[in-house]
Structure formats: structure tokens, C-alpha cells
Backbone bond lengths (Angstrom), bond angles and torsions (degrees), N, CA, C in turn:
res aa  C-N    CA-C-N  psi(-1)  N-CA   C-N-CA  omega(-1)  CA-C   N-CA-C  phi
1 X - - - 1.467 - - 1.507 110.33 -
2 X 1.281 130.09 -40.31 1.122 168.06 151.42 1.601 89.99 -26.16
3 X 1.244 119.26 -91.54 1.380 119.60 -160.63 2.100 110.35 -67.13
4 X 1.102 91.41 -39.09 1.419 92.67 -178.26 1.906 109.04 -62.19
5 X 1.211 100.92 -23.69 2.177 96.59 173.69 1.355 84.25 -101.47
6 X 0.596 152.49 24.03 2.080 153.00 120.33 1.102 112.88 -46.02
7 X 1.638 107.72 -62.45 1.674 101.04 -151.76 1.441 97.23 -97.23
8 X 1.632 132.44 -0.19 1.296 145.29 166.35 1.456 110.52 -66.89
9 X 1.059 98.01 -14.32 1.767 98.67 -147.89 1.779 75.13 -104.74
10 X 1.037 108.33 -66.63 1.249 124.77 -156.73 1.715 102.78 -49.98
11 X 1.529 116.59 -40.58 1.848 139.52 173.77 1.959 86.94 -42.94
12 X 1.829 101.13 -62.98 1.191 93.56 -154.31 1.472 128.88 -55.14
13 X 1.577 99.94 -37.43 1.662 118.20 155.81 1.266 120.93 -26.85
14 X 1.205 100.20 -60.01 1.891 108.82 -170.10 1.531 102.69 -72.13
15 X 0.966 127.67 -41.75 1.562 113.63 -166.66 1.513 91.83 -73.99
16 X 1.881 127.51 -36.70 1.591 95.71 -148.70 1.417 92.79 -82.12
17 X 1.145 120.82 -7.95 1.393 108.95 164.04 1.318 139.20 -93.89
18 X 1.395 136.09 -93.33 1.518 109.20 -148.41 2.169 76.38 -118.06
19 X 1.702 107.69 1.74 1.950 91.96 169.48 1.230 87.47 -80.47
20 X 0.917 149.87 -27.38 1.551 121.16 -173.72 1.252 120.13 -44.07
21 X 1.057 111.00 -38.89 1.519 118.94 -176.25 1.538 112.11 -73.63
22 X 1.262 122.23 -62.95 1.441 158.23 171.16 1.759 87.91 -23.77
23 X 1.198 107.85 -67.05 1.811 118.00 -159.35 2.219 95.77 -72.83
24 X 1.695 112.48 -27.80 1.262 109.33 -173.89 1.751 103.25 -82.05
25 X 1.377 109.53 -26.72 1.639 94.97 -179.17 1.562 99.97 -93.61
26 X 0.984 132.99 -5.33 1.520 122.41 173.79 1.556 103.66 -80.92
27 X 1.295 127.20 -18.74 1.363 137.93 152.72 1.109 117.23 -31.93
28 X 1.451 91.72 -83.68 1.154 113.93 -168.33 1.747 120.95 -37.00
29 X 1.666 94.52 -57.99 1.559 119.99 175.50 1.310 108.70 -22.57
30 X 1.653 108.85 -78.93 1.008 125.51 165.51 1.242 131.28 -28.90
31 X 1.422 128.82 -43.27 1.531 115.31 175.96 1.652 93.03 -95.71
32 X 1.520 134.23 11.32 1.314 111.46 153.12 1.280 127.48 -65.04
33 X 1.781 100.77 -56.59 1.580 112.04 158.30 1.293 135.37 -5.26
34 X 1.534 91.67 -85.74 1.570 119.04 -172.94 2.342 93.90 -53.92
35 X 1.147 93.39 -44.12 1.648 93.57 178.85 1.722 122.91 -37.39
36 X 1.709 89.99 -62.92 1.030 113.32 -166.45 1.802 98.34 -74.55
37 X 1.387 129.89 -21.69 1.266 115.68 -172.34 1.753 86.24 -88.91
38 X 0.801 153.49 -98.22 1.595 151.39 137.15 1.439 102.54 60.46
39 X 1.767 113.49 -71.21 1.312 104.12 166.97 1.466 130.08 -85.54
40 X 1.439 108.98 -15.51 1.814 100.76 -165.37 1.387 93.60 -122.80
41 X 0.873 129.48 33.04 1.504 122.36 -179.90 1.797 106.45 -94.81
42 X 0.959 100.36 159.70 1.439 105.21 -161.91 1.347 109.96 -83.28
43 X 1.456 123.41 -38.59 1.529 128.18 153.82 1.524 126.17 -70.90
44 X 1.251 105.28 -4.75 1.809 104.29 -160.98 1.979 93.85 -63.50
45 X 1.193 104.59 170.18 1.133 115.61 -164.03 1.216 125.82 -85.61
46 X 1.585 93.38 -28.01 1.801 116.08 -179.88 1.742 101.90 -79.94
47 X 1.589 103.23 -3.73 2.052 92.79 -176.78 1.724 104.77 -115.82
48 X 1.284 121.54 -6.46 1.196 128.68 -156.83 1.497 118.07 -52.76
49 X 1.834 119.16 -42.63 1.376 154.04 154.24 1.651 90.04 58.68
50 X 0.904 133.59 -117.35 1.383 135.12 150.94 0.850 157.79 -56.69
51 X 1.581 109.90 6.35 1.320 139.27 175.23 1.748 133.45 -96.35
52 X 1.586 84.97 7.74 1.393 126.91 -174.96 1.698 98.23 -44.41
53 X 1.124 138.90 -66.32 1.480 141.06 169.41 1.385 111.37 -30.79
54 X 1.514 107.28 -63.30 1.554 106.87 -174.19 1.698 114.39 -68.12
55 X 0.988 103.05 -36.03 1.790 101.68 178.30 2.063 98.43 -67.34
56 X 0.807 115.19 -25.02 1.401 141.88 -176.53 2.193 96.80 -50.35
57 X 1.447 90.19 -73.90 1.195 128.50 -178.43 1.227 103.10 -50.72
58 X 1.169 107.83 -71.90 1.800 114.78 172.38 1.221 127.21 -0.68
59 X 1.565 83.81 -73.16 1.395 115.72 -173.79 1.002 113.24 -59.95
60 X 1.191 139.22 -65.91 1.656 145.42 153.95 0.990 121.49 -31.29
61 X 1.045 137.53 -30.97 1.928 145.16 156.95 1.516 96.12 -47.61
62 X 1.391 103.86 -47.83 1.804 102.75 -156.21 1.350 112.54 -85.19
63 X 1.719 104.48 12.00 1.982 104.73 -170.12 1.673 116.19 56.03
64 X 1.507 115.81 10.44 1.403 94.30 164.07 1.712 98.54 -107.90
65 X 1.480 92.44 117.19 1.462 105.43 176.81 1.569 105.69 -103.23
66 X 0.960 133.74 -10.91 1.616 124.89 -166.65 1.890 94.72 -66.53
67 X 1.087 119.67 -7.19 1.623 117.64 -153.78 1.962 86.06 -102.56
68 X 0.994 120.90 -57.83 1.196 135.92 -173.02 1.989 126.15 -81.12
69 X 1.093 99.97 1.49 1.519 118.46 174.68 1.344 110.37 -63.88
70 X 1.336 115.03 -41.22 1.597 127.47 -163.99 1.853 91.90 -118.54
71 X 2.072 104.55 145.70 1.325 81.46 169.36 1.707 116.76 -110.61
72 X 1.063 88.62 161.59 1.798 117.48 -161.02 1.727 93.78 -95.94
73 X 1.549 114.64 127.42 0.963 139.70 139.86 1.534 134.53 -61.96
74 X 1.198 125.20 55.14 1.376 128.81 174.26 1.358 144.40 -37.80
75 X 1.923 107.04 -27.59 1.416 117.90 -171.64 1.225 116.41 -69.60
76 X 1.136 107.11 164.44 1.883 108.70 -176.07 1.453 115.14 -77.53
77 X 1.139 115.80 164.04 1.727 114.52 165.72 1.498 121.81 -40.69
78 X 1.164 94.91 -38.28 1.734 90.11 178.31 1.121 129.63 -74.77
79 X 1.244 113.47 -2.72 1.374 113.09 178.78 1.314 117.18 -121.11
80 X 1.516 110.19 -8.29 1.517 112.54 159.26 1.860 118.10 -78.38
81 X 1.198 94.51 -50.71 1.635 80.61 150.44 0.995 135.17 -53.17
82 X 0.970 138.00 -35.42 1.487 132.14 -174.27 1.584 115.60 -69.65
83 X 1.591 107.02 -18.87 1.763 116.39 174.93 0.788 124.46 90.90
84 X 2.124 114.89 10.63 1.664 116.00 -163.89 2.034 87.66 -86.58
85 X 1.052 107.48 108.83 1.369 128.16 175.06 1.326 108.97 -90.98
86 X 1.069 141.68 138.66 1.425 130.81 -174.51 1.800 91.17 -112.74
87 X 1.428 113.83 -19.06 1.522 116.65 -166.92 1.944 101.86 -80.37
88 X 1.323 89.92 -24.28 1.493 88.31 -168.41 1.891 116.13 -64.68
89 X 1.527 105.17 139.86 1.318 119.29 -149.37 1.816 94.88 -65.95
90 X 1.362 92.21 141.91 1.675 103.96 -172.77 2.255 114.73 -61.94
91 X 1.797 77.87 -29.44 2.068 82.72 -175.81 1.495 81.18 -82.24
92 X 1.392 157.47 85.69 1.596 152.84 77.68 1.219 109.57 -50.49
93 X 1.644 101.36 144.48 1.698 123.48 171.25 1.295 118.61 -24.01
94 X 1.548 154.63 134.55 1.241 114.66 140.23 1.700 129.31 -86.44
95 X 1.452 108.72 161.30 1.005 127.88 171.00 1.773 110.69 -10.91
96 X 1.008 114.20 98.83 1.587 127.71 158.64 1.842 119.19 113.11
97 X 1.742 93.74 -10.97 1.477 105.22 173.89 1.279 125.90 -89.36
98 X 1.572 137.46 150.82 0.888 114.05 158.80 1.201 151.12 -116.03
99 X 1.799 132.80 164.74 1.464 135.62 -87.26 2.107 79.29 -116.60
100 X 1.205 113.99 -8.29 1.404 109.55 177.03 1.121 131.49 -126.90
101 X 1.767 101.30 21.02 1.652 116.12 -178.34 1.147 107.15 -109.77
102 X 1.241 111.18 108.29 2.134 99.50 -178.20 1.926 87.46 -62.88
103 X 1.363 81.48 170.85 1.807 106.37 -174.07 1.428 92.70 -105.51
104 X 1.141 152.96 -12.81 1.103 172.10 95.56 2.076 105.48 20.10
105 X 1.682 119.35 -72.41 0.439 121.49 155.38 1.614 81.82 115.06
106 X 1.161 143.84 30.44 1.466 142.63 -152.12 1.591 93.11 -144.37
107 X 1.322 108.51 175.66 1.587 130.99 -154.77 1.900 90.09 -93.57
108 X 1.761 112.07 124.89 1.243 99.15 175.24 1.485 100.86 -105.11
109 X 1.216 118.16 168.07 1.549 118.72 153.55 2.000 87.21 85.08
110 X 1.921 94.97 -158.95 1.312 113.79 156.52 1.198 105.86 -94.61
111 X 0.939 127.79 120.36 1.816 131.30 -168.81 1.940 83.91 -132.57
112 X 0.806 107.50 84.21 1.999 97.57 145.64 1.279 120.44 -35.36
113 X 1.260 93.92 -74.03 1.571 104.24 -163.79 1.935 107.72 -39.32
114 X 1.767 92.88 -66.17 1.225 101.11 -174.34 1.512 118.88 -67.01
115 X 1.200 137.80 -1.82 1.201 144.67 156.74 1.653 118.46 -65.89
116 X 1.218 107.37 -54.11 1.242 124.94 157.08 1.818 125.94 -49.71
117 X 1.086 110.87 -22.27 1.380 115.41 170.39 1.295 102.71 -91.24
118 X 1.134 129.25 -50.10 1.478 140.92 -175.93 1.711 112.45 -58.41
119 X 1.514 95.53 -6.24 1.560 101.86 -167.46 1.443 98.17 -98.68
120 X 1.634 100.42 -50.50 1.479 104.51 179.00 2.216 118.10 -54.99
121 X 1.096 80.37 -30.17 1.677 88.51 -170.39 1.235 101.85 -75.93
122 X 1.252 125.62 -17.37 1.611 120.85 168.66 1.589 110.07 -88.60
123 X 0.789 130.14 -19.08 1.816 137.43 -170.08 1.220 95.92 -85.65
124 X 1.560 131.73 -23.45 1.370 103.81 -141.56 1.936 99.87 -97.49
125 X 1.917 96.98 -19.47 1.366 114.73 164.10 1.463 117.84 -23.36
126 X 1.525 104.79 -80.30 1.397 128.56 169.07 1.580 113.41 -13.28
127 X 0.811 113.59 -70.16 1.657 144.94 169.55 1.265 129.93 -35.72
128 X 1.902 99.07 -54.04 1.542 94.26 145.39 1.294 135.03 -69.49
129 X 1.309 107.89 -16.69 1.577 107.74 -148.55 1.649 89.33 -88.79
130 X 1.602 142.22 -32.19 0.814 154.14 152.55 1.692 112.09 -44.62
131 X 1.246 129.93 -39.46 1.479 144.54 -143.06 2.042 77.92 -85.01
132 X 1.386 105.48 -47.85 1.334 125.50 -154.81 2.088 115.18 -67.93
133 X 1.626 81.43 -44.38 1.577 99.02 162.39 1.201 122.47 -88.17
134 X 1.365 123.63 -0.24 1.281 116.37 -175.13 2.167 92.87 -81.20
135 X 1.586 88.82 -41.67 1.547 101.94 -161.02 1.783 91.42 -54.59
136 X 1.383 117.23 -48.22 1.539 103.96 -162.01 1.950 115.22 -57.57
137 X 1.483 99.40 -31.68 1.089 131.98 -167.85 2.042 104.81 -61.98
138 X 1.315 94.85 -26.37 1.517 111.69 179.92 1.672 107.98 -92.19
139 X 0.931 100.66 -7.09 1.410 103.17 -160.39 1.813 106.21 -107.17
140 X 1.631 100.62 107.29 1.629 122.40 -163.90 1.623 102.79 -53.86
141 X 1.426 114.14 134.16 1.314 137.77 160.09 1.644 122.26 -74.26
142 X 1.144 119.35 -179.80 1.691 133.90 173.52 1.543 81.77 -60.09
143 X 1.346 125.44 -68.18 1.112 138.05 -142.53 1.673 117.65 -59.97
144 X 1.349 83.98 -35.27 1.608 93.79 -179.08 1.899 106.64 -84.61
145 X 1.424 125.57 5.54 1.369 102.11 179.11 1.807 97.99 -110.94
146 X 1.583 95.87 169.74 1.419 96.34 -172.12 1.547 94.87 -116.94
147 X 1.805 110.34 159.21 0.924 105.53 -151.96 1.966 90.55 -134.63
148 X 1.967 98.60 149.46 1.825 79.28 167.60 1.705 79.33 -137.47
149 X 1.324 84.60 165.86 1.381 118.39 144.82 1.951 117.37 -14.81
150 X 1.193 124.17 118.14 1.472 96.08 161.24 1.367 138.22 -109.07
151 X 1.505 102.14 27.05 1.815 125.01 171.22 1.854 74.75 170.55
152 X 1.913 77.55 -173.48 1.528 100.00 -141.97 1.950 72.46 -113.43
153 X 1.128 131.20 130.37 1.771 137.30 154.51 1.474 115.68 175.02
154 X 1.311 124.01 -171.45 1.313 145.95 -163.97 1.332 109.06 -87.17
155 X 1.080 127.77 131.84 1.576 137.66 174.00 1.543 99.76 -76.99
156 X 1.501 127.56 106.03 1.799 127.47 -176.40 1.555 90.63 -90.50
157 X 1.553 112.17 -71.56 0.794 126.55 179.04 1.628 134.45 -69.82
158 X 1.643 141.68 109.59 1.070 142.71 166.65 1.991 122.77 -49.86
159 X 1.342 96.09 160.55 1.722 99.00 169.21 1.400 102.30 -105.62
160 X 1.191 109.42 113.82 1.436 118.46 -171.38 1.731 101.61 -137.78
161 X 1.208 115.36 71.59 1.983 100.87 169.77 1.592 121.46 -94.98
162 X 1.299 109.05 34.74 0.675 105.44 163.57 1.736 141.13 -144.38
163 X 1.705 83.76 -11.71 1.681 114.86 156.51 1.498 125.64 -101.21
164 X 1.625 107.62 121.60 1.503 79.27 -166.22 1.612 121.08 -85.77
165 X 1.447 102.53 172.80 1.917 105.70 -163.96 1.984 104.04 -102.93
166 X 0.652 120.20 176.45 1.498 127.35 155.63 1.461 103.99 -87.46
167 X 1.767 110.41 136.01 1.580 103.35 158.07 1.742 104.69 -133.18
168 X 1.239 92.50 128.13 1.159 109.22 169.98 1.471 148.65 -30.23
169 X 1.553 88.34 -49.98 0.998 130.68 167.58 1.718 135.19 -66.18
170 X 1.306 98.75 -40.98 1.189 128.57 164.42 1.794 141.28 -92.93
171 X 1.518 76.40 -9.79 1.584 90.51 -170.78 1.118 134.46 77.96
172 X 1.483 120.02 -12.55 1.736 130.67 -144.98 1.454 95.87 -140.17
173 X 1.503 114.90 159.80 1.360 105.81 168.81 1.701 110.75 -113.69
174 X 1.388 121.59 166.21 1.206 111.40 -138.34 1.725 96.87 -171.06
175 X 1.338 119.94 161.44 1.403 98.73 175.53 1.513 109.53 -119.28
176 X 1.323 105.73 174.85 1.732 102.22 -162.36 1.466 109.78 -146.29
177 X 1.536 96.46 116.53 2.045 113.94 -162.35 1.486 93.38 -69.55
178 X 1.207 138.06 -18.10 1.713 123.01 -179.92 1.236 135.41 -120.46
179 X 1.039 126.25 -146.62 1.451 103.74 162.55 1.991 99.06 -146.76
180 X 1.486 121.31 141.76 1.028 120.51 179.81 1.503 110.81 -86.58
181 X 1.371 109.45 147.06 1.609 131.44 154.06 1.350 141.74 -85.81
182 X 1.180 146.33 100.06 1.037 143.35 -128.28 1.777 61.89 -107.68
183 X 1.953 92.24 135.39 1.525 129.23 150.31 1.174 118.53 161.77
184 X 1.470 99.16 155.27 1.781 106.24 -153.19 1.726 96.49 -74.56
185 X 1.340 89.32 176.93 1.794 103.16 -172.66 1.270 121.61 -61.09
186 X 1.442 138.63 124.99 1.021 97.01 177.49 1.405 104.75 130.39
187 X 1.814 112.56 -39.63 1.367 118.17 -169.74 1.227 121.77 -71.16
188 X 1.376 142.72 134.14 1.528 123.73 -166.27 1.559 100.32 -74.29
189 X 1.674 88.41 155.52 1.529 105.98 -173.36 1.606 104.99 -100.23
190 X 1.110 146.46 153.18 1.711 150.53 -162.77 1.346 97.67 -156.02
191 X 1.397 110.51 140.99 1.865 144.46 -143.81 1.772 72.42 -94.92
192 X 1.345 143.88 141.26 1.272 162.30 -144.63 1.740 96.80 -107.14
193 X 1.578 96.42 -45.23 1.734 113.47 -174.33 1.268 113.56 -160.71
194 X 1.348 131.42 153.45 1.048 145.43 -167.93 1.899 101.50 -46.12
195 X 1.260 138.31 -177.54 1.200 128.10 -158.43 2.182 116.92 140.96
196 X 1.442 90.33 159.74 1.834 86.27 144.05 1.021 101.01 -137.14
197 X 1.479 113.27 -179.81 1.415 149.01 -152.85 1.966 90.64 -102.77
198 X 1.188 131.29 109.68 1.089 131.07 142.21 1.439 137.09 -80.16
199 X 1.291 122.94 -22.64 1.411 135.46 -145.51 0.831 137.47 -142.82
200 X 1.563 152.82 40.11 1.245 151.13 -150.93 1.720 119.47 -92.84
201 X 1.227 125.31 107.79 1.741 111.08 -164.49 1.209 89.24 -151.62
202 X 1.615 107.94 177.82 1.313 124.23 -168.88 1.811 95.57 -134.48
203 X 1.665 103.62 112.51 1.034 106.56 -150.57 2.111 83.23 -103.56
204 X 1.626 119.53 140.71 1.001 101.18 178.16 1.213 136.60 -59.97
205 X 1.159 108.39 -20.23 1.741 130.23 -166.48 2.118 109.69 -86.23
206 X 1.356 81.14 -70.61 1.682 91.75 169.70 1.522 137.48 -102.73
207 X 1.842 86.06 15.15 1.953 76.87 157.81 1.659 103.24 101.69
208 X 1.315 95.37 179.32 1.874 103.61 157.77 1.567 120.49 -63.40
209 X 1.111 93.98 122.19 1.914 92.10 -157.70 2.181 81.03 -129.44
210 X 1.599 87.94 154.08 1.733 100.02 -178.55 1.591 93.21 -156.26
211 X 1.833 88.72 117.66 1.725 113.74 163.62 1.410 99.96 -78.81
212 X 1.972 97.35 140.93 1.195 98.25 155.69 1.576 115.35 -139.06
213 X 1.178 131.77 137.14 1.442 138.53 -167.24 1.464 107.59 -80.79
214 X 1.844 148.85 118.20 0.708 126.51 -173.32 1.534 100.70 -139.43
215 X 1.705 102.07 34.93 1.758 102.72 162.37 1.869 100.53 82.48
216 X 1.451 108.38 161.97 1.740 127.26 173.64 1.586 99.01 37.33
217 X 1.419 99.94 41.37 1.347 105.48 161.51 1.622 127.96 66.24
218 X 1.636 116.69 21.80 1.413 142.97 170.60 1.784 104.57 -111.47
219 X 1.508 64.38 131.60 1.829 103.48 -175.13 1.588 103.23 -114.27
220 X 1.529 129.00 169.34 1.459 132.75 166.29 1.436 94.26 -162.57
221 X 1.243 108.74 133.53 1.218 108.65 166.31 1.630 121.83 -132.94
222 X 1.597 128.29 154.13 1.733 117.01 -125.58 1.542 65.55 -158.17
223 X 1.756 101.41 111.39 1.591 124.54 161.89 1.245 110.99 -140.75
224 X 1.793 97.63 170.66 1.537 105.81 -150.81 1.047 128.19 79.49
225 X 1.343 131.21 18.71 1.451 132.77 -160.66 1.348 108.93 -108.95
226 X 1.263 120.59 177.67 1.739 121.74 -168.34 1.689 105.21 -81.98
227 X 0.968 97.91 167.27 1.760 98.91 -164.24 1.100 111.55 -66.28
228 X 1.828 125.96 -29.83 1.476 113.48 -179.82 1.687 108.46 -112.29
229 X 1.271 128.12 119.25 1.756 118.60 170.23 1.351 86.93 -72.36
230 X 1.767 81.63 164.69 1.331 120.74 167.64 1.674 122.08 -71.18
231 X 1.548 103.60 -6.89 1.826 107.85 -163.14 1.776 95.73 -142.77
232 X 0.994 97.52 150.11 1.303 119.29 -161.21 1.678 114.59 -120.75
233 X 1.208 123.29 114.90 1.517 131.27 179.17 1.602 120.46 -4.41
234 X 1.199 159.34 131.78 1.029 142.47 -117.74 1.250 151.29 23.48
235 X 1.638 120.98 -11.55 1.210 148.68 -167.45 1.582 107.38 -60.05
236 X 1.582 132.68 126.43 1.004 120.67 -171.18 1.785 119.42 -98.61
237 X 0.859 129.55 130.06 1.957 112.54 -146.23 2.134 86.55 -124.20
238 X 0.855 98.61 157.18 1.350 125.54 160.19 1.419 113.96 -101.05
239 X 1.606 113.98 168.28 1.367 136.71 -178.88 1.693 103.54 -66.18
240 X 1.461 135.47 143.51 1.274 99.76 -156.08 1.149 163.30 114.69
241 X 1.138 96.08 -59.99 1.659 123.56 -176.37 1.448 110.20 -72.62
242 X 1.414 114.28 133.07 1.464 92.56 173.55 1.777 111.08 -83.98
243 X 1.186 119.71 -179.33 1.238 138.24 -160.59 1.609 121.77 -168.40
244 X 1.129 112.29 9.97 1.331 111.98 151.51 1.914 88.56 138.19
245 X 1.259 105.46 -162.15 1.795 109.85 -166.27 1.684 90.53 -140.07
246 X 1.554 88.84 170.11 1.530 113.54 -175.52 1.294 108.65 -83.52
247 X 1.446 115.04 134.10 1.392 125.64 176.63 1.920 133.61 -121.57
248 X 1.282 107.09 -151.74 1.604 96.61 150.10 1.342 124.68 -149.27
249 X 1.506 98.72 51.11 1.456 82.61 -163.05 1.727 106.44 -93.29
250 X 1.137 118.12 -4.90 1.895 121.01 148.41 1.306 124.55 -11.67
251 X 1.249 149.50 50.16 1.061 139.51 177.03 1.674 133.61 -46.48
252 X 1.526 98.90 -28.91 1.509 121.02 170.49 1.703 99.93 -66.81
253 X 1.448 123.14 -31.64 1.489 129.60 -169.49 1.379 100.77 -108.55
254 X 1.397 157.28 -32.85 0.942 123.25 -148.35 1.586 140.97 -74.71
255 X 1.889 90.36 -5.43 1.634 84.58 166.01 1.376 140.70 -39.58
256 X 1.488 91.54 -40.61 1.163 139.74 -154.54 2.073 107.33 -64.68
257 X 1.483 138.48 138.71 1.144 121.29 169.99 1.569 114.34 -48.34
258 X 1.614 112.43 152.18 1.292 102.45 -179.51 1.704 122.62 -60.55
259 X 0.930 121.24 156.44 1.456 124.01 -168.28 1.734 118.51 -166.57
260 X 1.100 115.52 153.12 1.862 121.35 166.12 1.875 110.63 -79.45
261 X 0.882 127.91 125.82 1.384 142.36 175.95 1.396 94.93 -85.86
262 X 1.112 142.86 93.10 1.839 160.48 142.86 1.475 91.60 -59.10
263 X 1.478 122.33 148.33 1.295 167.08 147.39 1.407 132.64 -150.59
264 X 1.528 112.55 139.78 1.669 107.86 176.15 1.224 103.81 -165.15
265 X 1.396 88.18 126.57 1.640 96.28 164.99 1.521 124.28 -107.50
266 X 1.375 113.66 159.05 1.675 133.17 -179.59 1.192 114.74 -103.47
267 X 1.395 132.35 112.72 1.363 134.58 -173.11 1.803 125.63 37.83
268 X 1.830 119.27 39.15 1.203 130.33 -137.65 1.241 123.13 68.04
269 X 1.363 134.10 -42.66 1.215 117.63 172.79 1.682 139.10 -54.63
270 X 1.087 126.05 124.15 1.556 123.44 -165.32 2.224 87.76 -78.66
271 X 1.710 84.88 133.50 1.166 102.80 168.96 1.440 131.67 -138.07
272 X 1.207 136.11 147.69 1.367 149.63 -153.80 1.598 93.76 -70.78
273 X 1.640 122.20 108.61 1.314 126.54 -166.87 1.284 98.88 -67.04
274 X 1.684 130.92 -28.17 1.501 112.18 -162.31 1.575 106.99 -94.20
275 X 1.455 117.85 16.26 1.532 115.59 -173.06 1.998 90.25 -80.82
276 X 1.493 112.79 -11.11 1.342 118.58 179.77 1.154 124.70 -64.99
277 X 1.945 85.45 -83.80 1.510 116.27 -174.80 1.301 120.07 -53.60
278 X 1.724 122.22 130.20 1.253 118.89 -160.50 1.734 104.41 -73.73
């Protein structure tokens, strides 16, 4: 009892004197330490940054698992703000696109609206494609023009291009895209079918010759004729109509009785004028 209010007594001594001090900087020390390991320590928590695995590891080497069971987010504020998520799902937008436009270019979600546009833009196909056949459907055939006579005479000559004929005239036989009309000089000549006048020339062989355009891809062409027609290059003629008279200026024909030189072709093709004329 004795010694123990001794060594009390003796404690109290030392601190009020110069241990007081002695016991406050060994304090002190100590929470320098612990400070300085706290911040610069190589595991401390506040330095780990990417080293998150190995401090990870550490720990698990050392059997204290209660720390490492659950996982721990280590990074600093700044970088959780910033949103660099490593968890975040890889199909996100990238950087500069945007997050509600498929790339696709197609209807996402339930979109009405955009379904509805997508509906119209398919309908409107239809429409042309109809718009397109209607037009061909308008558009006059051989069939649809009517045809006359272009004077009143005798067929001498056949349309034969492809058998050849005797010519008289020529001596030789030869084949022949029209078919001739026997009538004297002179006789007026009449437009076969409605039409214009493209063409007026002086062809060496058959003379004063006159194209006429009469649409769905029919042509006629009117040689042997007198040197001047009645119709003039652009001129728009009816079925009928006269268009100049029969002549001789044919040299390839003139053996031949006087006559109209008829030709016509069907979409380029040269065709037999009377498979027409009623």
C-alpha cells in the first residue's frame, strides 16, 4: 500500500514537471506518424488511384478479408464526376451522336407519328408506279390512228423489201420498201392520217419526196411527186388533206406508168402501207 502511494506520488511529480512535456511530444509524434503514414503510405487509401487491385491483393495476402468482401470504390471525386464509369453498358451512344436517332434511320420505340410517316412514304410508291402506266396507257398506238387512201388508182407496183422485183427502169432487180399508185400527173396527193409534215427533199432516186409524222411511232412517206408541195416543213395536215400532186421526178421509176410512190414505216420498221389503208 505503502509503495503503490509511492509510485503515485512519484507519477504525479513527473508529469507536473518536465514528463509533462516528454509524454505531450511523444503524443504528438505519434499522431504525426500515423498522419504521415495515412497520407504517403503506399497502401493508404487516399493514394491507391489505380492501384486499387494491388491494395485489393494486399489485403487478402494478410487474411483480413472483412475489408475486401464487398467492392470498394476507391477513385477520387474527380473522376466520379466526370462519369468515366467503367460499368457503364458498352451499346451507349458514342461521343458526339445522337442518343435517339437510330443510325438505321427507321422508327424506334412506338413512335405513331414516325410510323405513320414511314407509312405514307411507302404508299406514295404505288402511286407513281400507277401515275406511270396510266401515262403509257394514254399514249396512241398504230391501232388507234385512222387511215385513207391518198388518191384514188391501181397498185402496179408491190411492197416487197425483201423479195427482189424486176425494174424496168433500171434493168436490175432490186427490192422495193412501198408500193406504187398508178395516176396521172397532176393528181392531188392527201396526208394518209392526221400528222405533221417533217421533211421535204429531193431525193436522187425518187424525186420530190414529203415525210410526214403521224404519232405511236408511224411515218409515210409520198415520192415522185411534183416539184413544189402544197405544205411546208412543220405544217400540221389532217387525214385528207391535200399535200401536193403526182409527178415525175423519180428517176429510179420513170419507166414506169405515172404513179404516187407510198411508203411507211412502224416504229423504223418499213411496212406494207395497204395492211392500213381501209
Amino acid at each position: 500500500m505503502h509503495e503503490k502511494k509511492g509510485f503515485t506520488k512519484r507519477a504525479e511529480e513527473f508529469l507536473n514537471g518536465k514528463g509533462f512535456y516528454i509524454v505531450l511530444f511523444v503524443c504528438v509524434a505519434v499522431i504525426g506518424v500515423s498522419a504521415w503514414l495515412l497520407l504517403f503510405s503506399e497502401f493508404s487509401p487516399l493514394n491507391l488511384g489505380d492501384d486499387e487491385g494491388d491494395y485489393l491483393d494486399v489485403m487478402a495476402d494478410t487474411g483480413d478479408t472483412d475489408d475486401v468482401s464487398a467492392p470498394i470504390d476507391l477513385r477520387d471525386d474527380e473522376e466520379l464526376e466526370s462519369g468515366d464509369d467503367d460499368t457503364q453498358p458498352q451499346s451507349q451512344v458514342n461521343p458526339g451522336s445522337d442518343a435517339e436517332t437510330p443510325q438505321s434511320g427507321g422508327v424506334t420505340g412506338n413512335d405513331p407519328e414516325g410510323q405513320a410517316q414511314t407509312g405514307s412514304g411507302s404508299q406514295d410508291e404505288p402511286v407513281q408506279d400507277g401515275a406511270g402506266e396510266q401515262e403509257q396507257e394514254d399514249q396512241p398506238t398504230v391501232d388507234d390512228l385512222e387511215f385513207l387512201w391518198p388518191l384514188v388508182g391501181e397498185v402496179v407496183t408491190v411492197h416487197s423489201p425483201d423479195t427482189l422485183i424486176y425494174d424496168t427502169t433500171m434493168g436490175d432487180w432490186r427490192t422495193h420498201d412501198g408500193v406504187d399508185i398508178a395516176a396521172s400527173q397532176g393528181t392531188k396527193v392527201t396526208a394518209i392520217a392526221d400528222g405533221t409534215v417533217t421533211d421535204i427533199s429531193e431525193d436522187d432516186m425518187l424525186g420530190t419526196t414529203v415525210t410526214i409524222d403521224h404519232g405511236a411511232g408511224v411515218v409515210s412517206v409520198y415520192a415522185n411527186m411534183a416539184g413544189v408541195p402544197t405544205v411546208e416543213v412543220g405544217d400540221s395536215v389532217t387525214m385528207g388533206s391535200v399535200i401536193g400532186s403526182v409527178g415525175d421526178t423519180a428517176l429510179a421509176e420513170s419507166g414506169q406508168v405515172a404513179h404516187l410512190h407510198l411508203a411507211m414505216t412502224v416504229d423504223g420498221q418499213s411496212t406494207d402501207p395497204t395492211q392500213y389503208l381501209p
